[in-house]
VMD Tcl script that builds the backbone (N, CA, C; Angstrom):
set m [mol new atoms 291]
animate dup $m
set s [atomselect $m all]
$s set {name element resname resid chain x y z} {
  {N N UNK 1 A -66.023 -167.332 22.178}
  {CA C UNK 1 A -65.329 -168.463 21.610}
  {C C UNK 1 A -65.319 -168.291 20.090}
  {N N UNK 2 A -64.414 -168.976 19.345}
  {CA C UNK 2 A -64.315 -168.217 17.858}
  {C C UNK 2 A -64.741 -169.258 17.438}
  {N N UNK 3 A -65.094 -169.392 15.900}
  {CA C UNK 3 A -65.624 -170.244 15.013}
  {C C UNK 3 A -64.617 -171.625 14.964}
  {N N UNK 4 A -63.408 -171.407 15.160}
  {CA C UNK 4 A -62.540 -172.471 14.967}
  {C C UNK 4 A -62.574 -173.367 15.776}
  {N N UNK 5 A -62.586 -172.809 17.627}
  {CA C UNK 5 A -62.467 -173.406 18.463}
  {C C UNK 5 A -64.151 -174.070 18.368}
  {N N UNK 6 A -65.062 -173.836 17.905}
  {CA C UNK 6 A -66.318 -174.854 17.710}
  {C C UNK 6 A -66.486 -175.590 16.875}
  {N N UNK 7 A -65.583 -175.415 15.685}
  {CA C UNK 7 A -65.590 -176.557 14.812}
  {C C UNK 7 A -64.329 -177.426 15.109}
  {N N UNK 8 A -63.481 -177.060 16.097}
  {CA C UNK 8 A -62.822 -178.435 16.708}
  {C C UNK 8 A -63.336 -179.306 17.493}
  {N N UNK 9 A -64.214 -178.072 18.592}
  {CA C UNK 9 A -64.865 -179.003 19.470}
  {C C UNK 9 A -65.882 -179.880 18.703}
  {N N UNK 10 A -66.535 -179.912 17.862}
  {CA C UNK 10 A -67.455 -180.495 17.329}
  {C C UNK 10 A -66.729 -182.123 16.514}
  {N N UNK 11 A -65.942 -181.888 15.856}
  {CA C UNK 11 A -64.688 -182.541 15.354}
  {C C UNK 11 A -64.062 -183.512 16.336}
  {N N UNK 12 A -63.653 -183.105 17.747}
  {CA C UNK 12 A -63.701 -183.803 18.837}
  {C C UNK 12 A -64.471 -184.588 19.419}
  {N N UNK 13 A -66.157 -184.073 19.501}
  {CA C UNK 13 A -66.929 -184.948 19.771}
  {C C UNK 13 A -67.424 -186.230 18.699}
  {N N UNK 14 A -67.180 -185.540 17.657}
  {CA C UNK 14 A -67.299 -186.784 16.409}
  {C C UNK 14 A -66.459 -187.648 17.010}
  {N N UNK 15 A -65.049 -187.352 16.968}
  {CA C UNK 15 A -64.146 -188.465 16.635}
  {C C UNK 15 A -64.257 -189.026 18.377}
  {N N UNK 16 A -64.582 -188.575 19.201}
  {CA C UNK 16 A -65.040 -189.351 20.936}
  {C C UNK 16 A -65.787 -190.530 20.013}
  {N N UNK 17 A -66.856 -189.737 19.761}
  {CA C UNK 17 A -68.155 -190.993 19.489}
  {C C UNK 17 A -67.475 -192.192 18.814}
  {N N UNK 18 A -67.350 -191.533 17.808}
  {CA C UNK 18 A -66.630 -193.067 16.627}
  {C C UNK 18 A -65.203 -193.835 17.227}
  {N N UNK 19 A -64.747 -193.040 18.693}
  {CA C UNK 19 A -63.971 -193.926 19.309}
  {C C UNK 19 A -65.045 -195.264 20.196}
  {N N UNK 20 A -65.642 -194.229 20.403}
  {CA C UNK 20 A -66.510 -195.209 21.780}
  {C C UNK 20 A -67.247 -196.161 20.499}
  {N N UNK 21 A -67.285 -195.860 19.574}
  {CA C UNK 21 A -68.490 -197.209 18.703}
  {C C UNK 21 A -67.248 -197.895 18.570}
  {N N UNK 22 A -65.884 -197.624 17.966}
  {CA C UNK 22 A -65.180 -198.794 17.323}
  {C C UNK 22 A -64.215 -199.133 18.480}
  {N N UNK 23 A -63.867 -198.533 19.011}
  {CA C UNK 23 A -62.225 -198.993 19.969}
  {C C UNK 23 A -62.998 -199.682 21.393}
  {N N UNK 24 A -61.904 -200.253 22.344}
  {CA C UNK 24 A -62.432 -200.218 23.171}
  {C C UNK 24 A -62.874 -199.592 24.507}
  {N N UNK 25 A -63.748 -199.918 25.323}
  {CA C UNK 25 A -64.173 -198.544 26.336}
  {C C UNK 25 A -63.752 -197.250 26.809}
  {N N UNK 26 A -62.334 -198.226 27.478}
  {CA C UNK 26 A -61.084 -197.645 28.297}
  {C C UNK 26 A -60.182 -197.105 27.451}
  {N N UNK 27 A -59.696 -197.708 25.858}
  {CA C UNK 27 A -59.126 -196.787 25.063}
  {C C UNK 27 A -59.916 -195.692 24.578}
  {N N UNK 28 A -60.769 -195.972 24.334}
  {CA C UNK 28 A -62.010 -194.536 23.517}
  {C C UNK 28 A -61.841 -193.371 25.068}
  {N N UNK 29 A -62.297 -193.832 26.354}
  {CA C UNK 29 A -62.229 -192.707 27.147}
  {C C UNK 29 A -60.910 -192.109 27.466}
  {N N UNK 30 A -59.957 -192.650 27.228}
  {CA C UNK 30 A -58.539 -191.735 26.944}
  {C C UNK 30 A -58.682 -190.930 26.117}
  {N N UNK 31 A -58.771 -191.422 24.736}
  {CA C UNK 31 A -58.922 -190.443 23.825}
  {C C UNK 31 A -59.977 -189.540 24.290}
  {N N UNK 32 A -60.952 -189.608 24.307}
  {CA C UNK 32 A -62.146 -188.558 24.824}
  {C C UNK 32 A -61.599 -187.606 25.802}
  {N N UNK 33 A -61.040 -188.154 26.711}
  {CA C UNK 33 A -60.499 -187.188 27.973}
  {C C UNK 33 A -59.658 -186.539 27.464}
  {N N UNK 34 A -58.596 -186.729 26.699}
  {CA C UNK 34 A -57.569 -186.064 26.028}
  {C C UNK 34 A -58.133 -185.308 25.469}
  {N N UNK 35 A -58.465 -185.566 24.476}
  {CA C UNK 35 A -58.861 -184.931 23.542}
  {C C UNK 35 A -59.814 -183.338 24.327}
  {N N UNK 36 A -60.529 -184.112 24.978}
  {CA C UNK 36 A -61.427 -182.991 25.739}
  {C C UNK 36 A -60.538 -181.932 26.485}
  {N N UNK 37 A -59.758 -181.972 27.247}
  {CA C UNK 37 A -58.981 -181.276 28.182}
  {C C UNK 37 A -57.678 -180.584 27.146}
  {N N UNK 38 A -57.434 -181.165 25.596}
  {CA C UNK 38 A -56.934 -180.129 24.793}
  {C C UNK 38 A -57.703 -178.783 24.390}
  {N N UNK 39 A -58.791 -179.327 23.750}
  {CA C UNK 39 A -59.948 -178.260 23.840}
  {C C UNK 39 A -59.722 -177.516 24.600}
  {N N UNK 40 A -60.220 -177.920 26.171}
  {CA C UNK 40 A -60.328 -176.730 27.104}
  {C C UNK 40 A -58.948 -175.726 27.352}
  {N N UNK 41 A -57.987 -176.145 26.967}
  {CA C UNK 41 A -56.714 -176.056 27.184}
  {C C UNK 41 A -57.049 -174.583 26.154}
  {N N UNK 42 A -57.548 -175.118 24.909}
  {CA C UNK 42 A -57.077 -174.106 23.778}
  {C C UNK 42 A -58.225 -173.058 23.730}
  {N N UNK 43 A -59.217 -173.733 24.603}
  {CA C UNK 43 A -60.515 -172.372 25.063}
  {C C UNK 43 A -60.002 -171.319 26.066}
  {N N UNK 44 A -59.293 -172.042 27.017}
  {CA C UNK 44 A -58.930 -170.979 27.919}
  {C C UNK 44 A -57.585 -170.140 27.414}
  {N N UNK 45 A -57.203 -170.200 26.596}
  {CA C UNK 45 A -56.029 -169.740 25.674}
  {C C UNK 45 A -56.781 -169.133 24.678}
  {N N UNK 46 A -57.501 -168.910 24.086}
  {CA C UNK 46 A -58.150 -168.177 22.906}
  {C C UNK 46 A -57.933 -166.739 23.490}
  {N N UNK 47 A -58.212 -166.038 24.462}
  {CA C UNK 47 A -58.059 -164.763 24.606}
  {C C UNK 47 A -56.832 -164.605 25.381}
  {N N UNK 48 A -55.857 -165.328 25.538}
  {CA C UNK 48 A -54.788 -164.968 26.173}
  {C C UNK 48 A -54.024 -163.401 25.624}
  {N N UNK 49 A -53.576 -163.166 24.232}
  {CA C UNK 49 A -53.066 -162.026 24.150}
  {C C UNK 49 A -54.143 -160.299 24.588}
  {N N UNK 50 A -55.604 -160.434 24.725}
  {CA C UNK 50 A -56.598 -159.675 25.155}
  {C C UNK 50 A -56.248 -158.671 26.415}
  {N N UNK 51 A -56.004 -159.023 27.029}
  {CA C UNK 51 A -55.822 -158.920 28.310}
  {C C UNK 51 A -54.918 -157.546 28.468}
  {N N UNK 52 A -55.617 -156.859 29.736}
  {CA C UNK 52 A -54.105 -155.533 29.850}
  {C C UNK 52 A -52.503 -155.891 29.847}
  {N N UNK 53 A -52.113 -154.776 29.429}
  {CA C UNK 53 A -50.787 -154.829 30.102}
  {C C UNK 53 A -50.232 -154.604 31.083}
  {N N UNK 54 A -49.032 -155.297 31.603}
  {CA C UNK 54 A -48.989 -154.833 32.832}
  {C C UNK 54 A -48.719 -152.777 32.957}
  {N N UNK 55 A -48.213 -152.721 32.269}
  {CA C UNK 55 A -47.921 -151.352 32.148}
  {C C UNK 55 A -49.377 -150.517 32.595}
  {N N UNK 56 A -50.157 -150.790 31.724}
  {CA C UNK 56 A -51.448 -150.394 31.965}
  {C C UNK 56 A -51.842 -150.752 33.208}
  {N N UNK 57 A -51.976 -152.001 34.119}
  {CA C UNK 57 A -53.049 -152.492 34.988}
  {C C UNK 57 A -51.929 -151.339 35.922}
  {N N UNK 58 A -50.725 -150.653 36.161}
  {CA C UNK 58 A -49.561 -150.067 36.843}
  {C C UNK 58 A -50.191 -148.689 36.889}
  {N N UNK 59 A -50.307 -148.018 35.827}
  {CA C UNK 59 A -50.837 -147.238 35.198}
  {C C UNK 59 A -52.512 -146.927 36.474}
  {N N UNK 60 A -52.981 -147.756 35.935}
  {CA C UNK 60 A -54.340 -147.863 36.458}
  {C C UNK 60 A -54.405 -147.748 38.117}
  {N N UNK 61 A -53.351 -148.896 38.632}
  {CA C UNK 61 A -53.048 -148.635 40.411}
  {C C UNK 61 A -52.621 -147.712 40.807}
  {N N UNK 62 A -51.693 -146.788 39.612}
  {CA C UNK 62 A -51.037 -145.517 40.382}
  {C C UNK 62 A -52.642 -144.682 40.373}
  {N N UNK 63 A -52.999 -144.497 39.650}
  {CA C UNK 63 A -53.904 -143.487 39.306}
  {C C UNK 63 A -55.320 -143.886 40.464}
  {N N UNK 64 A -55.745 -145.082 40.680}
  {CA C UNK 64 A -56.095 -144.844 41.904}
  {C C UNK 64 A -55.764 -144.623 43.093}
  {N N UNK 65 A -54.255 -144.396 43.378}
  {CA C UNK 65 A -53.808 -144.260 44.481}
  {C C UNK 65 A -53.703 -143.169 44.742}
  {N N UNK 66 A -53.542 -142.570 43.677}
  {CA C UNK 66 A -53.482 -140.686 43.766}
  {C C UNK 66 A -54.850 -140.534 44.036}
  {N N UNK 67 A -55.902 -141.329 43.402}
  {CA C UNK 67 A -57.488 -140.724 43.466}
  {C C UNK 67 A -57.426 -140.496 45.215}
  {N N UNK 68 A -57.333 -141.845 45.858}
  {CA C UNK 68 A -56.957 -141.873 47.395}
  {C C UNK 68 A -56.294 -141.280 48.367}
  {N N UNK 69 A -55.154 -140.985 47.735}
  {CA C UNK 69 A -54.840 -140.385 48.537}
  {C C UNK 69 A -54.588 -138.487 48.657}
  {N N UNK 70 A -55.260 -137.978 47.447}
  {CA C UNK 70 A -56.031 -137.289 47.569}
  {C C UNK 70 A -57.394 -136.950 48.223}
  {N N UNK 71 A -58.223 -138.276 48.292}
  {CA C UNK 71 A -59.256 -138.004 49.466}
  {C C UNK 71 A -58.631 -137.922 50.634}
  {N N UNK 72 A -58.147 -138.133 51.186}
  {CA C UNK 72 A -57.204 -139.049 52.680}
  {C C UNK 72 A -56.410 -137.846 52.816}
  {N N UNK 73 A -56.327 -136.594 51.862}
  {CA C UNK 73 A -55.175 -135.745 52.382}
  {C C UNK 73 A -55.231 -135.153 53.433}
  {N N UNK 74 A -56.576 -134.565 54.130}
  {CA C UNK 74 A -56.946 -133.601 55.145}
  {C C UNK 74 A -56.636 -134.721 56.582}
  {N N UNK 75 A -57.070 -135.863 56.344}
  {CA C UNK 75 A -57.084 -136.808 57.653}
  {C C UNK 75 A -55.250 -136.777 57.509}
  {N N UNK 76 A -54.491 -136.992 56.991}
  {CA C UNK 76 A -52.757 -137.562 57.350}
  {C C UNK 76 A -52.309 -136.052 57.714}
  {N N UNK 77 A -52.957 -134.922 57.033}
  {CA C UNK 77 A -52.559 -133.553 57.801}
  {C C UNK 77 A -52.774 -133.584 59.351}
  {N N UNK 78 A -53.993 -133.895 59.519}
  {CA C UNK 78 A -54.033 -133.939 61.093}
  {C C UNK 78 A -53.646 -135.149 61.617}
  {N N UNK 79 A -53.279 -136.267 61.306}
  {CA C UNK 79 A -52.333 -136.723 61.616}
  {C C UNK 79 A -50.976 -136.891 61.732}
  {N N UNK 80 A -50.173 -135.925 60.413}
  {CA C UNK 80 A -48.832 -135.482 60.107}
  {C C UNK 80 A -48.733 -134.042 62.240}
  {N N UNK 81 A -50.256 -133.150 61.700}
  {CA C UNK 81 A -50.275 -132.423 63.427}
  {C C UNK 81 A -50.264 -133.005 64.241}
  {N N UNK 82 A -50.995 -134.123 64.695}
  {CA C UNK 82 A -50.964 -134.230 66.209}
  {C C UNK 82 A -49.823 -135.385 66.455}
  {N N UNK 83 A -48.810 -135.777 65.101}
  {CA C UNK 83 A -47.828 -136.313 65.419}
  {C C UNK 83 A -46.203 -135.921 66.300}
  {N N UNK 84 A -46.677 -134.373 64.785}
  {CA C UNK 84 A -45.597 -133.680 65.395}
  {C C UNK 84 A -45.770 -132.838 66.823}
  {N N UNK 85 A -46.922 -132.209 67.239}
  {CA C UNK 85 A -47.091 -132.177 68.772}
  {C C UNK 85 A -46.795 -133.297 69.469}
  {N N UNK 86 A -46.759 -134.396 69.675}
  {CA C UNK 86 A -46.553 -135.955 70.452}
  {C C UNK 86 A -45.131 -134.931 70.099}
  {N N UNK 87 A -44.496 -134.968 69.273}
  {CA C UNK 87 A -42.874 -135.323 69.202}
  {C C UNK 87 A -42.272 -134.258 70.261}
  {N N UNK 88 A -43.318 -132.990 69.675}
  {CA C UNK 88 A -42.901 -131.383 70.792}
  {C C UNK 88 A -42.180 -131.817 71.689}
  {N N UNK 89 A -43.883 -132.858 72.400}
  {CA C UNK 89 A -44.365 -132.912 74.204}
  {C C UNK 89 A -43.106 -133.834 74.427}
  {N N UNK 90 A -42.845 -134.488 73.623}
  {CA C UNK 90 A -41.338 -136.065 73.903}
  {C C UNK 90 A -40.459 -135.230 74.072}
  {N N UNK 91 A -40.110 -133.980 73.228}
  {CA C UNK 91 A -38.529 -133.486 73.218}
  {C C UNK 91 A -38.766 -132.280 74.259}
  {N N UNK 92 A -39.692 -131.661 74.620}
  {CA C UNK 92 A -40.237 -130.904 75.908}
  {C C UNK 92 A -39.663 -131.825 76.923}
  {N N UNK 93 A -40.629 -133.030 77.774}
  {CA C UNK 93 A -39.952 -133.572 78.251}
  {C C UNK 93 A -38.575 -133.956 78.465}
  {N N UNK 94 A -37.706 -134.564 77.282}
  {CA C UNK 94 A -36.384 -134.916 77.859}
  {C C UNK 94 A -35.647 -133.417 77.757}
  {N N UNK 95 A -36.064 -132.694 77.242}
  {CA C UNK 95 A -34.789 -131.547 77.397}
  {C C UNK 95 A -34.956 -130.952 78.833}
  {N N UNK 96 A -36.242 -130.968 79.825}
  {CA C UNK 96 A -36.697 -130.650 80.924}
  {C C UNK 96 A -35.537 -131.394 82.276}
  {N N UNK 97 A -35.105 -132.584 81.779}
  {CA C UNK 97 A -34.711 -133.388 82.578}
  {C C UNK 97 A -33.226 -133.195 83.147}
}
mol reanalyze $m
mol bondsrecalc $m
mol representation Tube
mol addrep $m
């Protein structure tokens, strides 16, 4: 959290309090709630530009997919084989007929 966003929040809780001493209940807890849920608003927004790009997080999925399916190559070989035998034994059959 950066220095700014704590000297608002702090600034916020001042001005809650000195609502709740001078205004009344139900107006002071509007303001408080408001006020509070801007805050959080602008906390969870402080690192918004941080974040990958999509380019990158793209980047990142291709590159594990190659990691994968590089492990996985020997298993789809023998499965790419005993597919194309199934197909043999199918076209064996109907040409038999």
């Amino acid at each position: 959290m950066s220095r700014w966003l704590a000297v608002w929040g702090a600034i916020w809780l001042a001005g809650s309090v000195g609502a709740f001493l001078v205004l009344d209940p139900i107006l002071a807890s509007f303001i408080a709630i408001f006020g509070l849920c801007l805050w959080g608003v602008a906390v969870l927004a402080s690192n918004w530009d941080q974040h990958s790009s999509f380019e990158q997080r793209e980047r990142d999925r291709a590159r594990r997919r190659a990691e994968r399916r590089e492990r996985t190559k020997d298993a789809r070989a023998r499965d790419r084989a005993r597919w194309e035998a199934h197909q043999q034994r199918k076209a064996d059959r109907s040409a038999g007929r």
